[in-house]
C-alpha positions in Angstrom: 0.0 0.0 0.0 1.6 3.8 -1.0 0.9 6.5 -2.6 2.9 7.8 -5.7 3.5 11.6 -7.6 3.7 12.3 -11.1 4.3 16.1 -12.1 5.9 16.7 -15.5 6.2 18.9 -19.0 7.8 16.3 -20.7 5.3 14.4 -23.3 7.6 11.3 -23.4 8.1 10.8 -20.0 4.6 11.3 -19.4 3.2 8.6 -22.1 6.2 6.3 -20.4 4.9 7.2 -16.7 1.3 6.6 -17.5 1.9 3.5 -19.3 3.8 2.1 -16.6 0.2 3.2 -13.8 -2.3 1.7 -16.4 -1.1 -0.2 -19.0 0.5 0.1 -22.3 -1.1 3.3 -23.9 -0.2 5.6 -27.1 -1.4 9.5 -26.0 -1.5 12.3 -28.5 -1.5 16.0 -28.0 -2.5 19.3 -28.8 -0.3 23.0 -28.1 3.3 21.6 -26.7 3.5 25.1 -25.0 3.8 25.3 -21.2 1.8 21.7 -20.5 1.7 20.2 -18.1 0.8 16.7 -16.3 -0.2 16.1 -12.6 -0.8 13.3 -11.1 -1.2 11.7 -7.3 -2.1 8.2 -6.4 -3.3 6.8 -3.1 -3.5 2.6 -3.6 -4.3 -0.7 -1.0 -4.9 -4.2 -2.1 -7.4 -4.2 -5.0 -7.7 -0.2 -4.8 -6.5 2.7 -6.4 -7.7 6.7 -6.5 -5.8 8.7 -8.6 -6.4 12.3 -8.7 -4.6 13.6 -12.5 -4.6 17.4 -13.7 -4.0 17.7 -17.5 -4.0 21.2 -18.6 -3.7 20.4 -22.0 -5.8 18.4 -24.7 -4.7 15.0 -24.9 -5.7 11.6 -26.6 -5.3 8.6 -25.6 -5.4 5.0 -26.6 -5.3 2.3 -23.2 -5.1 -1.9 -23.6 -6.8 -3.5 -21.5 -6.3 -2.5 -17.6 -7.6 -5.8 -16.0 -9.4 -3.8 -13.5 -12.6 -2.0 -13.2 -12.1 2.0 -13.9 -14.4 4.8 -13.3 -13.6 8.4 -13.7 -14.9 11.2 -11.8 -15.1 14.3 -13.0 -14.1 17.5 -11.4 -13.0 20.3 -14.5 -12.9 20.2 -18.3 -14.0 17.5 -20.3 -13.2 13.3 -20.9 -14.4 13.3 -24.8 -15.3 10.4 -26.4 -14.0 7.7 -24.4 -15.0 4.8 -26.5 -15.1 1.1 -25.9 -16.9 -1.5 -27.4 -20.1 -0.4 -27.5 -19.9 2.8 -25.5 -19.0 6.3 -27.0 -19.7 9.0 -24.0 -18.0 12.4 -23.3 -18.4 13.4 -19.4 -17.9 16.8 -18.2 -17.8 18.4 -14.6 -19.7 16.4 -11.8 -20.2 13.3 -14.0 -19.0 10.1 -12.7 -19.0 7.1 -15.1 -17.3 3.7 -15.9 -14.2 4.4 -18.1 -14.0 0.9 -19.2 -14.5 -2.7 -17.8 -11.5 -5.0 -17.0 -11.0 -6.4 -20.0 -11.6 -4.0 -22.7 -9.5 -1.4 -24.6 -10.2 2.2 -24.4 -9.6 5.8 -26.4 -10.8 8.7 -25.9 -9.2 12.6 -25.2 -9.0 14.8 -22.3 -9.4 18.5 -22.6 -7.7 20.4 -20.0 -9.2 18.4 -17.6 -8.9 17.7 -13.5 -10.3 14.2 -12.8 -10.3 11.2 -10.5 -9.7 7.4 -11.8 -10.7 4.9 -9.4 -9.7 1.5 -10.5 -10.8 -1.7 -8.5 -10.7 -5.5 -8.8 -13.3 -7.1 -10.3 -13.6 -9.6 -7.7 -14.5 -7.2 -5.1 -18.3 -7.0 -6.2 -19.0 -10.7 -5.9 -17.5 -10.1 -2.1 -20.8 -8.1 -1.7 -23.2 -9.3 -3.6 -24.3 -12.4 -4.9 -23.0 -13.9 -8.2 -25.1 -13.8 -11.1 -27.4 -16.3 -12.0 -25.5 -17.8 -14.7 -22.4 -18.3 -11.9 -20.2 -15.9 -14.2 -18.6 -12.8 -12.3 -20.7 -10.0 -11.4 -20.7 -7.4 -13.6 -21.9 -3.8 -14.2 -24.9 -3.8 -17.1 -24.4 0.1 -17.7 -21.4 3.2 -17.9 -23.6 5.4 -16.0 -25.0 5.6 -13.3 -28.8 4.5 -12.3 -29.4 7.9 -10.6 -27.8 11.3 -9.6 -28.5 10.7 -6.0 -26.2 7.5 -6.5 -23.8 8.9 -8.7 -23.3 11.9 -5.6 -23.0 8.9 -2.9 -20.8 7.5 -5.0 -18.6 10.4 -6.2 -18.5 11.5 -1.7 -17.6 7.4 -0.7 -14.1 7.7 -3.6 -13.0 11.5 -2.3 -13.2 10.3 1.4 -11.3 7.1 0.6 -8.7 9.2 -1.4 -8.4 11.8 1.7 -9.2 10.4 4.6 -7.7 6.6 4.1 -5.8 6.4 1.3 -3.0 9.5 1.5 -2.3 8.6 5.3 0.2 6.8 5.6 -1.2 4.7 9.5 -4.6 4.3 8.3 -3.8 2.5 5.2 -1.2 -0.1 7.0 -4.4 -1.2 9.0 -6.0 -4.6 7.5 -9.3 -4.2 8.7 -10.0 -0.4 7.7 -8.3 -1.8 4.1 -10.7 -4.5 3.9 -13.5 -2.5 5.1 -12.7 0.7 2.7 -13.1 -1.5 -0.1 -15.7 -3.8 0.5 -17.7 -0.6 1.0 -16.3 0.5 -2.1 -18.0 -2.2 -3.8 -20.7 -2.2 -2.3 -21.4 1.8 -3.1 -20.6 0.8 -7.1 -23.2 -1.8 -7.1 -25.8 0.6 -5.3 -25.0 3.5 -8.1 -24.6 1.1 -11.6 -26.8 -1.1 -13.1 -25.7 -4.8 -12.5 -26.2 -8.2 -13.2 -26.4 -9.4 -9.5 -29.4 -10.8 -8.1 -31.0 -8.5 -6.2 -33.6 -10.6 -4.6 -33.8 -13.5 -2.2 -35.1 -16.1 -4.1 -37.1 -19.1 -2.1 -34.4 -21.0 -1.2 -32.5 -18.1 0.5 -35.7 -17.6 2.6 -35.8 -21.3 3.5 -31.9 -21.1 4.0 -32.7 -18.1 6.5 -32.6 -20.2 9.6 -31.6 -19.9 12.7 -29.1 -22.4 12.4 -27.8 -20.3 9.3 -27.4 -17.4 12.2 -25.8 -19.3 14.6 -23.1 -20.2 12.1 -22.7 -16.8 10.9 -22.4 -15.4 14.2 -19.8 -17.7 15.0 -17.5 -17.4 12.4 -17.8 -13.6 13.0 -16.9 -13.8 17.0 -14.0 -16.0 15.3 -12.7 -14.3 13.0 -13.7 -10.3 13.5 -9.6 -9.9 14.0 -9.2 -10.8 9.9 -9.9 -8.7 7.1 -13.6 -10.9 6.4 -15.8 -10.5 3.9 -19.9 -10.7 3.8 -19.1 -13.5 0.7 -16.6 -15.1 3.6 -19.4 -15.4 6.4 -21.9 -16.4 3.8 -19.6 -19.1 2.9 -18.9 -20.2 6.4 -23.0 -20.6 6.9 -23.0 -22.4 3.8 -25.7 -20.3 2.0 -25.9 -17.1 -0.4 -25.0 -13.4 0.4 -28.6 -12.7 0.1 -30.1 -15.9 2.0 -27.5 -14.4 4.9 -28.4 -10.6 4.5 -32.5 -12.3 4.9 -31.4 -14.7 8.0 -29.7 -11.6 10.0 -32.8 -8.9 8.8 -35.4 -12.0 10.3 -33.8 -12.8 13.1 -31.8 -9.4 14.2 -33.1 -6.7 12.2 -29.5 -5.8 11.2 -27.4 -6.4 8.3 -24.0 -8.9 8.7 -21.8 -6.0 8.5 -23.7 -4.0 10.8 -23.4 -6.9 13.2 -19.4 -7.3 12.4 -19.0 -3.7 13.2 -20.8 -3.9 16.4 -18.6 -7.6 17.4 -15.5 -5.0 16.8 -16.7 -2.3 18.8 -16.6 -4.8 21.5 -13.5 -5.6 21.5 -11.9 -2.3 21.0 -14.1 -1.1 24.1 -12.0 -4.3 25.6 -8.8 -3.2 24.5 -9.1 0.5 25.8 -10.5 -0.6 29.2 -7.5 -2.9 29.3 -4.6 -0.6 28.0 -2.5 1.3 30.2 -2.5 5.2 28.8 1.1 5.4 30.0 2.3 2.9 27.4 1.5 5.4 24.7 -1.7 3.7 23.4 -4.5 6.4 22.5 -8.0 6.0 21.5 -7.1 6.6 17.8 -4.5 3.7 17.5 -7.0 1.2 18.9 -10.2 2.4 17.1 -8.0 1.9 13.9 -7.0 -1.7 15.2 -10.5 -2.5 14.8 -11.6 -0.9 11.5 -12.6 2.2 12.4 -11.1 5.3 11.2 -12.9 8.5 11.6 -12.9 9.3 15.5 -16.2 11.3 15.3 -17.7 8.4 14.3 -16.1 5.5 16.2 -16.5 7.9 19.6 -20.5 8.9 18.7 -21.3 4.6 18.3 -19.1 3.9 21.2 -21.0 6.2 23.7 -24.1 5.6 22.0 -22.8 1.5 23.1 -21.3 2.2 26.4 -23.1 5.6 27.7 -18.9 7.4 27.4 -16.7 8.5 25.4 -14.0 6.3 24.5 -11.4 8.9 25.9 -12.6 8.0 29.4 -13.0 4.4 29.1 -9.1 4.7 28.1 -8.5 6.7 31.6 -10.4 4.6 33.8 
């Protein structure tokens, strides 16, 4: 996990640099005069956010990246970005797929400020279930269903790229990794059209048993230490995402994550009663030990939890 910075007049060393982040590309451009190339990229496993500043008009031809990319929008224009099938140009406040893992791409940027956000593949069948024909889930459209999702979407990428992604403690922590892009995923499916199923079928509602819960909960109490997945605790109650997401809704009127989030509250509210504040430990460190990372919010649930603030829990 790092973070890398591009910032360059030189058109070679550009088209080398960016082939080297992407994959093998051919770029074109217009005025040679005082351009200029920007770029800064925050990355974990299966993740990147790259934040790139052209101030020029440039084409570009891309093979096949082998990941999912979307682009997000900020000034100028992404013209034409063509793959098979799709010919769109996106301006400012547009957020759109630039082109699935394993197609080409072409299009130009005109003096434009942008985000690409590039994610394995394999991260959306982690929250959702695979589609019916078994083959990898995949998104059905380039845009997305609604501006309201498009706006989630565009706020869940800039707080990954600020808050997790450019620091350097948070992004060494497994579980705030793991949960970053699972809700990642997650936030993609909710904004595109897809070809998951989106409805518990009857077999996931006879599956949604109490016995199914049992399992799920203990796998979680097990394992709420690793890096899991909603597919992994699915998989360890022997059942689909969606007859899981029904069995905790029946019986708990939560979701699996919100249950995993509450099993690691716990034990960071065991940790801080048990550290010694002398030692140098501080609420901060042990919140991120556990997956969360913004304090406002990890000290809000925990007093909401334990009638405190973590602070004094810590002290006492």
């Amino acid at each position: 996990m790092n973070s890398l910075v591009f910032d360059s007049d030189d058109l070679s060393l550009t088209e080398d640099f960016l082939s080297r982040a992407y994959a093998r590309l051919r770029i074109g451009h217009s005025g040679a005069n005082g351009i200029r190339t920007r770029m800064r990229r925050g990355s974990m496993p299966s993740v990147t956010v790259d934040e790139l500043d052209f101030n020029y008009e440039m084409s570009y031809a891309v093979a096949p990246l082998g990941k999912l990319a979307l682009c997000a929008v900020h000034e100028g224009t992404i013209a034409d970005n063509t793959y098979h099938g799709v010919k769109d140009t996106y301006g400012p406040g547009d957020i759109a797929v630039l082109a699935p893992p394993e197609q080409p791409y072409s299009g130009r940027v005109c003096s434009t400020r942008y985000n690409v956000m590039m994610m394995d593949a394999h991260l959306l069948n982690q929250v959702a279930d695979i589609a019916p024909s078994g083959a990898p889930v995949m998104l059905t459209a380039h845009r997305p269903h609604s501006p309201s999702a498009a706006r989630q979407l565009k706020r869940l990428i800039t707080h990954l790229r600020d808050q997790v992604l450019f620091d350097p403690l948070l992004r060494e922590e497994p579980l705030i990794v793991s949960a970053g892009a699972q809700m990642l995923a997650a936030s993609v499916l909710a904004a595109f059209p897809h070809s998951a199923r989106t409805d518990a079928t009857a077999q996931d509602r006879n599956d949604a048993h109490s016995l199914t819960l049992r399992r799920a909960l203990a796998y979680i109490d097990d394992h709420a230490d690793e890096p899991i997945t909603v597919a992994d605790i699915a998989a360890a109650a022997h059942v689909t995402v969606r007859a899981l997401q029904y069995a905790f809704r029946r019986h708990l009127n939560c979701t699996p994550t919100a249950h995993l989030r509450w099993v690691r509250l716990a034990h960071a509210h065991r940790d801080l009663r048990a550290a010694d504040p002398g030692t140098g430990v501080t609420v901060t460190g042990i919140a991120a030990r556990w997956g969360f990372h913004q304090p406002s919010r990890f000290a809000a649930a925990y007093r909401a939890a334990y009638g405190v603030l973590p602070s004094h829990s810590l002290r006492t």
